[in-house]
C-alpha positions in Angstrom: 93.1 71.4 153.6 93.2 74.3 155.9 96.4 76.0 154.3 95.1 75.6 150.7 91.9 76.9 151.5 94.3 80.3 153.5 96.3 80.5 150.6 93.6 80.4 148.3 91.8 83.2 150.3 95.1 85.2 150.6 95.8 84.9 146.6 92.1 86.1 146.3 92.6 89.4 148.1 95.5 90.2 146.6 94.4 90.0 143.1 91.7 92.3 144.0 93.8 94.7 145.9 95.8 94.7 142.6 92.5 95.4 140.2 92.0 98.2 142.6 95.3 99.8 141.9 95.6 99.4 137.9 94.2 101.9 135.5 90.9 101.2 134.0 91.7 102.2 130.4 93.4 99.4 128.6 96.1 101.9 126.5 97.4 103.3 129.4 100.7 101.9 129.0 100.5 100.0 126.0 103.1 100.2 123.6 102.9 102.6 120.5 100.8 101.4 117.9 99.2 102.9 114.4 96.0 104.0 113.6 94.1 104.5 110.2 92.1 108.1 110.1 88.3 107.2 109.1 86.7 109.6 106.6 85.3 111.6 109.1 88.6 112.4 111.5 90.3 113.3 108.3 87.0 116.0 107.6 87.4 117.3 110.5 90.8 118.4 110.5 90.1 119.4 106.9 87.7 121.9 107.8 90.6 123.7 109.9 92.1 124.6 106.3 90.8 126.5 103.3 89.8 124.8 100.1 90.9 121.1 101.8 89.3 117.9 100.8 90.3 114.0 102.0 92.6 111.9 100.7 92.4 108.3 100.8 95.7 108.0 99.3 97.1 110.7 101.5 95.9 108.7 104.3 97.6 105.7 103.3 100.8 107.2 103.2 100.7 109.3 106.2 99.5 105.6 107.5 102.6 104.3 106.4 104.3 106.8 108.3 102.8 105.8 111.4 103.3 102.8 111.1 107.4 103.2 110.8 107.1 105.6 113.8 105.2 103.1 115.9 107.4 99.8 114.9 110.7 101.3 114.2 112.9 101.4 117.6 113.9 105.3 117.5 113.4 106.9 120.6 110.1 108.9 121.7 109.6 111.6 124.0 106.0 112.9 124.9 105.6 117.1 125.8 102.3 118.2 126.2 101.5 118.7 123.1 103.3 116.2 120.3 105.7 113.2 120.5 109.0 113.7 119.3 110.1 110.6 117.4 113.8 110.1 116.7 115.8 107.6 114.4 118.5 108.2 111.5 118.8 108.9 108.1 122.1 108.7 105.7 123.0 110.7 102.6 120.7 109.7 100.0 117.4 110.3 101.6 118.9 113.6 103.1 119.8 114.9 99.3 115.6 113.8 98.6 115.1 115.8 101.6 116.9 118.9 100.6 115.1 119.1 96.8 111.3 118.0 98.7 111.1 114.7 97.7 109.6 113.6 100.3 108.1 109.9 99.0 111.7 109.3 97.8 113.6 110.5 101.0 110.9 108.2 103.1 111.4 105.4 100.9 115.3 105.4 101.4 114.5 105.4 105.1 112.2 102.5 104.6 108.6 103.8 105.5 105.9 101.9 103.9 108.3 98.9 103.0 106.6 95.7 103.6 103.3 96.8 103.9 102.1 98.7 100.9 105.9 98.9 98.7 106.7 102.5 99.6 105.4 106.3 99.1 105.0 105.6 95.5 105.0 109.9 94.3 106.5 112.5 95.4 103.1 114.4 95.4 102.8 115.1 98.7 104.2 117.2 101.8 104.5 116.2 105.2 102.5 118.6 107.8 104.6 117.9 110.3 107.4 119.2 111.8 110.8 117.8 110.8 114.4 118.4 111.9 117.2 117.2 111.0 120.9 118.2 109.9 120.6 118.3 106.3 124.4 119.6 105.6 126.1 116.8 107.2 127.9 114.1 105.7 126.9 110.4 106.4 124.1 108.8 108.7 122.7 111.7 111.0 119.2 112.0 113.7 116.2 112.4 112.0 113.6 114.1 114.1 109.7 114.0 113.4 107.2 116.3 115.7 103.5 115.3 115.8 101.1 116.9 117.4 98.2 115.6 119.3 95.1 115.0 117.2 93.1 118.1 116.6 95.7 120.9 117.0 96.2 123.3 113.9 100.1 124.0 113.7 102.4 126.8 112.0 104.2 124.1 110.5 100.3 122.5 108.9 99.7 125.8 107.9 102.9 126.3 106.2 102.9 123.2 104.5 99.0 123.3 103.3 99.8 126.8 101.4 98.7 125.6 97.6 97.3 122.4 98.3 94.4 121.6 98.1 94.2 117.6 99.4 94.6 116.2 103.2 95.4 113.0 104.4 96.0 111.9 108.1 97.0 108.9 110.1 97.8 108.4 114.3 100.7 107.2 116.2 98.7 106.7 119.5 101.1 106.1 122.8 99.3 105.9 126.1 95.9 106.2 124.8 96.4 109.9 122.8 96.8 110.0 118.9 98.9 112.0 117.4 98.9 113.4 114.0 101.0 112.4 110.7 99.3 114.9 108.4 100.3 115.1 104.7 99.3 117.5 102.2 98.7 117.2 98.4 
């Protein structure tokens, strides 16, 4: 009885020597997961812009775009500022790409598949930066750039030059969102 109740004592203190050594927030190390914008995240960004209102619909799609970053496995690297997301795309969406077709090239990559049917019309441009070789032939990288939540970029600005709607969604990694902003 002696042992068990030594053992017992011993398990004891090192379970709370490990609570003592874990982070206390919960997302530190948590996968990548998706996040919808409320009404008033989306405002605020909107305010950053001339002559912006919200989109709900907007939001949905950049939504489904976080999503596909968060559950497809591409490969992530965090800077300071933005997550680099990486994956591949083939001919077709690239030729979508080229003429700004932007729902159609994201359908052919599959974003929004299974969870809302696709990007339904091409009315939209992403706000975000995107590289990716556009002259090559067959499947090449794909690279998406968002920036953490609440930083203006050149390539928003850019991109909100004669729209007038906004819509915005999070990839959050390690408890910091990041921005997939669309403009309409």
């Amino acid at each position: 009885m002696k042992n068990w109740k030594k053992l017992l004592a011993c398990l004891l203190v090192g379970l709370m020597a490990l609570t003592v050594f874990t982070a206390c927030d919960a997302s530190v190390g948590a996968p990548m997961s998706p996040k919808r914008s409320n009404a008033e995240s989306a405002k605020a960004l909107c305010k950053q812009f001339d002559n912006m209102t919200y989109s709900k619909d907007l939001s949905e799609k950049a939504y489904y775009v976080a999503y596909w970053v968060a559950s497809y496995p591409g490969s992530c690297k965090v800077e300071k500022t933005e997550l680099s997301w990486q994956g591949s795309i083939g001919n077709d969406a690239k030729a979508q790409m080229k003429i700004g077709r932007y729902a159609d090239t994201f359908d052919l990559m599959g974003i929004g598949k299974g969870i809302g049917g696709g990007m339904g019309n091409n009315d939209f441009v992403p706000g975000f930066y995107i590289d990716t070789d556009l002259e090559s032939n067959g499947t090449s990288d794909i690279i998406f750039v968002l920036p953490t939540d609440g930083r203006k970029t050149d390539t928003m600005t850019k991109a909100a030059k004669g729209k007038t709607k906004l819509g915005v969604a999070y990839v959050v990694k390690d408890g910091v969102r990041y921005a997939v902003v669309l403009f309409g």
